[in-house]
N, C-alpha and C positions, 0 to 999 in steps of 0.2 A: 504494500500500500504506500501511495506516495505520499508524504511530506501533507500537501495541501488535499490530498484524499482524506486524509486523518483529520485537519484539522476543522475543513469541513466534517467529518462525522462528530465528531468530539462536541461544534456549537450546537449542532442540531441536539444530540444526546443531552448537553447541561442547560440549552435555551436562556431563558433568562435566571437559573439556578446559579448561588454563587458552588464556585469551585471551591471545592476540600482536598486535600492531598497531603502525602504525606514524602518527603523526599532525603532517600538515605545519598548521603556526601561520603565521596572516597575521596581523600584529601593525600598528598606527599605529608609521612608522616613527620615531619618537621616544620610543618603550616597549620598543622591541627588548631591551635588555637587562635593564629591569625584569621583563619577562615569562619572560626566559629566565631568571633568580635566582628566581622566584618558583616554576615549574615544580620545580624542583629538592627543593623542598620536599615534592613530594608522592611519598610512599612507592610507588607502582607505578610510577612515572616512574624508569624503569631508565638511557636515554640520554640526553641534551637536547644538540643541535648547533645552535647558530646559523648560519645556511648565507645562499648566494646561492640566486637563483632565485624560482623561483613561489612558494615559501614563505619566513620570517624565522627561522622555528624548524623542527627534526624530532625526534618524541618518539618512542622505542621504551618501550611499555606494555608490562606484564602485568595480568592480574585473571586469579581463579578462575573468577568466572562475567561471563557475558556482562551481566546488569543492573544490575553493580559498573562495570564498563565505561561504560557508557550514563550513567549516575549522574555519574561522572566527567567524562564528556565536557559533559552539559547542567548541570552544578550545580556544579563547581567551574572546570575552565579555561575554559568558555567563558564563564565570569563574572568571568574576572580582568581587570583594568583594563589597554587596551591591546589586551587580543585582539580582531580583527576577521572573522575566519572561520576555521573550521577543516577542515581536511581527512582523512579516516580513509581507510588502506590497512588492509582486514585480512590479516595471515598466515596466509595459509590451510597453510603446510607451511614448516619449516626445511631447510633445505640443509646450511648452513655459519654455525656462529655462534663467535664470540671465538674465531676460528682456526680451527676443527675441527668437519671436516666430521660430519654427524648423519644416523644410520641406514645408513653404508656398512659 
């Protein structure tokens, strides 16, 4: 699927639904914490944990639309110095967030 096939499927699937997503950072590990101060920076980066495991960092995002999202992912973090690959989970549904469960 190309590029602009996705992103069209991607707006039509979230429409005017904000985007949730969750985004694990592979970082050179001697930037780990520059990346992780740097992230913090950016206004729809709502969580930033530096963690163990498969990834260095994990970002819980929002955006309004899906090609704010895209935008951010190829033109600002994965251009910051030190990042090495990123990983996107999207939230396709909430459960439970800051405590308290949603839609019971």
């Amino acid at each position: 699927m190309e590029i602009e096939e996705l992103t069209a499927t991607m707006g039509k699937y979230y429409g005017e639904r904000i985007v949730t997503a969750l985004v694990g950072v592979e970082c050179d590990v001697n930037k780990v914490e520059k990346v992780a101060s740097a992230v913090t920076a950016f206004q729809n980066v709502e969580d930033a944990f530096v963690v163990t495991g498969d990834y260095d960092i994990v970002l819980k995002v929002r955006f309004p639309h899906y090609d704010e999202f895209q935008d951010f992912l190829v033109g600002s973090l994965g251009k910051l110095d030190g990042v090495r690959r990123l990983r996107t989970m999207m939230v396709l549904s909430i459960k439970k967030e800051m405590g308290q469960k949603i839609g019971e």
